[in-house]
N, C-alpha and C positions, 0 to 999 in steps of 0.2 A: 285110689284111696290112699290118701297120706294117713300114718297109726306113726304118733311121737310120744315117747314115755323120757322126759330129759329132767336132768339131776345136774344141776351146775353151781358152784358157790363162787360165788363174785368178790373181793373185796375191796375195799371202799376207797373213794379218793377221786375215783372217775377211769382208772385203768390206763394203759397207754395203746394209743391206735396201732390197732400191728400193720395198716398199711394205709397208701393213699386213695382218697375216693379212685379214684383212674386204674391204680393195679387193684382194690377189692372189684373194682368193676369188669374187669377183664375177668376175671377170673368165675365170676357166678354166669352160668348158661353157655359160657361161652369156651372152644376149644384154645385156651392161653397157653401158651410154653410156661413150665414148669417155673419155680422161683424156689423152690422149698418150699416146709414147714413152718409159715411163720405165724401161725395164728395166735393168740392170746388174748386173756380177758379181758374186756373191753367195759370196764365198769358196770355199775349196778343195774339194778332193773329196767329201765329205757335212758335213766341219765348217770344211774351211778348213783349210789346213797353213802352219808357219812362214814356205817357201819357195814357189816358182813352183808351182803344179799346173796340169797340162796334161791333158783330156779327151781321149781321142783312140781312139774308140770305132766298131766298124762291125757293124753287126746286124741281124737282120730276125725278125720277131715275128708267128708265123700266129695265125687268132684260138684262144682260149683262153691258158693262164696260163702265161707266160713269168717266173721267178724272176731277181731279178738280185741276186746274193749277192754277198759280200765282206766286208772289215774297215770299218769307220768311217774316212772318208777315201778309200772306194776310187771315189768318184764314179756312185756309185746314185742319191741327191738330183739330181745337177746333169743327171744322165743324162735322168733323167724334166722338171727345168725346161726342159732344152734342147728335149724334145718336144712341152709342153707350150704352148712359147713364150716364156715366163717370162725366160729367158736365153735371147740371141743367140748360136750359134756363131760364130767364127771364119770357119770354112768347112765345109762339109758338103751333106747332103741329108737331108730328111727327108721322106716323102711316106708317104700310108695309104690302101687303097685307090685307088691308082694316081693319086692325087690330092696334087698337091706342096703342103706346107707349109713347106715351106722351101730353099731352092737357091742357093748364095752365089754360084754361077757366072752363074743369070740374073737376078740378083737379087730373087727370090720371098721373101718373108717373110709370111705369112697372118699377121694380128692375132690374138691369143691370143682373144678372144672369138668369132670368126670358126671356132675350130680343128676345133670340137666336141668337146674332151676331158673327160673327167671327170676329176676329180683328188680325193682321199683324202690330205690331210696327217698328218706326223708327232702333229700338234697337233691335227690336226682341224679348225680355224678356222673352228665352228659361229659365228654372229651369236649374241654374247652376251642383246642386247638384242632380237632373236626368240623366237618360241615355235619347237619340233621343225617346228610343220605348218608356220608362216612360215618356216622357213629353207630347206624342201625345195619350198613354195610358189615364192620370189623366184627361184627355180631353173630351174621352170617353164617361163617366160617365150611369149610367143607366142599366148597365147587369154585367150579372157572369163575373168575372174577365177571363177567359178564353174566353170570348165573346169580351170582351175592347183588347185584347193584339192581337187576328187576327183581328181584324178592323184598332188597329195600326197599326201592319206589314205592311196591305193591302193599308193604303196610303202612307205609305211612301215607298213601293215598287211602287207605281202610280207615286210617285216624285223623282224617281231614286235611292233614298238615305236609303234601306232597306238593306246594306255593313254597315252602321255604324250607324246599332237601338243600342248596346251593348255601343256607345260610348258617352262620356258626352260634351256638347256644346263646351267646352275649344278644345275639341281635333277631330273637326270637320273641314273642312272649310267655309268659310264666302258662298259659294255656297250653302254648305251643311248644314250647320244652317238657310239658309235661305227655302231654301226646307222643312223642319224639320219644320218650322213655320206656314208654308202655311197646310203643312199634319196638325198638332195642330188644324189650325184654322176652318179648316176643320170638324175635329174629330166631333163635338158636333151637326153637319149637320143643318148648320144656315140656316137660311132663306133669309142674307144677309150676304155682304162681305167685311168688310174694311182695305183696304192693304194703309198703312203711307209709301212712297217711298221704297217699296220692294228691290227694286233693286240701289238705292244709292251709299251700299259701296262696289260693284261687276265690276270687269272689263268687256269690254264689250263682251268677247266671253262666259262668265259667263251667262253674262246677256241674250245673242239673244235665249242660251237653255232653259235658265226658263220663258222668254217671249215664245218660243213655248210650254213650260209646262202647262202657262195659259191660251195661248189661246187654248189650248185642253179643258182644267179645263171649260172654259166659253161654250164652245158648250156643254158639257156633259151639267153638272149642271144646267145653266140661269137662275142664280138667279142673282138682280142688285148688282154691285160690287161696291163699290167708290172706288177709284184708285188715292191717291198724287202722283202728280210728278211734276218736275222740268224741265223734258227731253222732249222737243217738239219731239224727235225719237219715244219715249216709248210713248207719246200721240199717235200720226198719226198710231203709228205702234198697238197697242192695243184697241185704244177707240172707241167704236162707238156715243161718246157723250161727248161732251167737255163744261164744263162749269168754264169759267176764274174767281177768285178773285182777288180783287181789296179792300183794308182795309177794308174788312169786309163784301165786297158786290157782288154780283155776274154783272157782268158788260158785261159778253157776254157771249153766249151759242149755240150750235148746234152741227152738225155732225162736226170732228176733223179738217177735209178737209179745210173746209168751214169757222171755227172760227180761225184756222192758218192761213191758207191759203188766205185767203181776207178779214182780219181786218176792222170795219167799225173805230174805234173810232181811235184818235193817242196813247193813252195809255195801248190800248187792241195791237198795233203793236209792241210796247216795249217789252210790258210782253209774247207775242209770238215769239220773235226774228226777229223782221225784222229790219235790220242793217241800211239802210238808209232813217232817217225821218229827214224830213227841214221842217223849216218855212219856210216863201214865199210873194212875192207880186203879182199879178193878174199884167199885165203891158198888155196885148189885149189876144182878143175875134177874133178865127174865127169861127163865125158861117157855112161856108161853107163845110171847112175845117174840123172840130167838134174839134177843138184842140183851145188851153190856151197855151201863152204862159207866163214861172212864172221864176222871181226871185230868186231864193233861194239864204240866207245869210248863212252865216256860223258862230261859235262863236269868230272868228277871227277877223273879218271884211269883210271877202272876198264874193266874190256872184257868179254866178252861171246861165245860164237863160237855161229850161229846156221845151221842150215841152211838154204838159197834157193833157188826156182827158178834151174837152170839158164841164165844170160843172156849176154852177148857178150863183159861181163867179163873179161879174163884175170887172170890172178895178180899179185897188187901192183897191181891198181889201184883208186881207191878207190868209192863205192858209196853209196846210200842207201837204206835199205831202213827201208818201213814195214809195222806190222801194226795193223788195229783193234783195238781193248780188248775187242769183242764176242765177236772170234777166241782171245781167249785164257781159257784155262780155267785156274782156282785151284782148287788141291786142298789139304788139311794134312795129309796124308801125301802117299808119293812114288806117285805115277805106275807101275803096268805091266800089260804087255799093250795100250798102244795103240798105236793105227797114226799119231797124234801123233811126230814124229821129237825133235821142239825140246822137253825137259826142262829144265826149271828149278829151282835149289833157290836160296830166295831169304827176306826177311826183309821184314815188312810196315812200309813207311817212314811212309806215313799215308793214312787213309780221308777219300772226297770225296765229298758227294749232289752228283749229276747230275740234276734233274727229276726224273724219277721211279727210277732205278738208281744206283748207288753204286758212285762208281770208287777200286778198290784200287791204291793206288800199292807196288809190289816192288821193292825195291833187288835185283840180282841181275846186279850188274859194272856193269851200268847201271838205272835208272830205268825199273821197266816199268808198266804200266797195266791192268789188269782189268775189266770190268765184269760187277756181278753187282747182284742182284735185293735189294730190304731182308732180304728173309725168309732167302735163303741167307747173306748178311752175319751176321744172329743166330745160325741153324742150327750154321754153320760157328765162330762164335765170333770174329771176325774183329776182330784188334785191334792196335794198334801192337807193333810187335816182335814179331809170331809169326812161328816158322817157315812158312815157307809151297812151294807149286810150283807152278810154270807149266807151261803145255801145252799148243805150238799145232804146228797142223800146216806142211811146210816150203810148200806151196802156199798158207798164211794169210799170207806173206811178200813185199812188192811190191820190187822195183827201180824206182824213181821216175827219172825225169830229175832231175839239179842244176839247180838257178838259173844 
């Protein structure tokens, strides 16, 4: 169990790198000769912001795959440096397995090489001038050289990529150097696991083989893993704990399902993709019914009247209410006989590939969102300026908290 309470203030400009991928790389999981104290902040929330950014973060991570989602800037990178040791908090605690690695109050700081982490960069920061077996060899550390170089073999034949130990990072593929990193990070047998968006610059049939590589990797092992990403798929599809940031802060958390899937806040809907969030006005109350009926405006002028779960709302006050694109059904003719309440008649404003589905944008008082399949996109004929209709159900309607 990793338990992290970190307080870091960053300031702005971008920070200067305290070391090179090669020496921060030696040094996380791995037994490195000392260099000093050189750490220092390393800019804002994942890239660095104009102004001051402030970490201020409190979490705990059972073993297996904990997601830590967010925008760029939302402090996923500094999250994982801060645990790593990379960057010193502020103030905080960090401790895993009931074993402090960091404690501002008694002043505990474990050396980063000491930590036992495994670390997974954005870049990867294989040793250019190694070979695959040398870089997951140096890793190693701790036995006869004959003992480090079958333990290397041995993971990166566990990662498929034991055809090119002989070869150096340039003359790999982006698959294969990324495998190569995971076996590395591996190597030094941490106690924890922090993978910076693994899977990034990988296409996606790249990606579904080393998402099943891991999650083999997480049943064996279960040790807690922190896991960036970006990808609500690689979330739902990998995590069994999702915790969103928000500049600095963690703003929702739970099983992956449950924090994508049914958003309380309107800014946690954003940052987990749900395509249609409106403002609104409360215009009645059926209590009988259990249904709201709500205005929504659009940034146009135009508006929109929608039916809602019944919520605490009263009349004239205002509201936000999202629906997923998934929930909503396109037809080119109108709609009847379902038990869909929310009809739409609406005009197709322009078509968008999503990975693999294709979101229909509808103008329809306001800007609504579809998603449908390639094949019904053709089927259907689906093209700028058709007439078109919507069709969701009033239960497909959230009331979000405001900001």
């Amino acid at each position: 169990m990793l338990d992290a309470r970190i307080r870091k203030s960053f300031a702005g400009g971008g920070g200067v790198a305290a070391r090179s991928d090669g020496e921060t790389n030696a040094r996380v999981g791995v037994e490195a000769p000392a260099r000093g104290d050189d750490r220092r902040s390393a800019g804002g929330g994942d890239g660095g912001d104009a102004g001051r950014f402030v970490l201020d973060v409190d979490f705990s991570a059972p073993p297996g795959v904990t997601i830590l989602f967010g925008a760029s800037g939302a402090g996923k990178t500094q999250t994982l440096k801060a645990v790593a040791g990379l960057v010193r908090p502020d103030e905080g605690l960090i401790a895993v397995d009931a074993q402090t690695l960091f404690d501002s109050a008694r002043g505990v700081d474990v050396p980063v090489s000491r930590r036992r982490v495994g670390y997974v960069f954005q870049n990867l920061a294989l040793f250019p001038h190694m070979t695959a077996l040398e870089n997951v060899e140096f890793a190693v550390g701790g036995a006869a050289r004959r003992e480090r170089r079958e333990r290397a073999l041995a993971l990166l034949e566990r990662f498929h990529v034991g055809h090119a130990a002989r070869r150096r990072p340039r003359a790999v593929s982006g698959g294969e150097a990324q495998r190569v990193a995971l076996a590395r990070a591996l190597a030094s047998e941490p106690r924890l696991l922090l993978l910076d968006e693994p899977l990034s610059a990988l296409d996606e049939a790249i990606k579904l083989d080393i998402i099943a590589d891991l999650k083999e990797m997480n049943r064996a092992l279960r040790l807690p893993i922190l896991y960036v990403t970006h990808s609500r798929e690689e979330a739902l599809t990998l995590g069994e704990r999702a915790l969103v940031l928000e500049r600095g802060r963690v703003v929702a958390e739970g099983e992956p399902a449950e924090v994508f899937g049914a958003p309380v806040k309107a800014s946690v809907a954003r940052l987990t993709g749900v395509e249609n969030i409106f403002e609104g006005v409360v215009l009645s109350r059926s209590e009988g019914a259990g249904t709201m009926l709500v205005e929504l405006r659009g940034g146009g002028g135009g508006v929109c009247r929608v039916e809602v779960p019944l919520g605490r709302a009263r009349e004239g006050v205002r509201v936000c209410v999202a629906v997923s694109s998934g929930d909503v059904l396109l037809a080119t003719e109108e709609p009847r006989g379902l038990s869909a309440r929310n009809i739409l008649a609406g005009r197709v404003a322009r078509v968008e590939q999503r990975a693999e589905q294709m979101l229909v944008h509808v103008s329809s008082g306001v800007t609504w969102a579809a998603s449908v399949t390639r094949q019904s996109l053709r089927e259907m004929q689906i093209e700028t300026g058709r007439p078109v209709w919507l069709a969701f159900k009033t239960y497909s309607c959230r009331i979000l908290d405001t900001d």
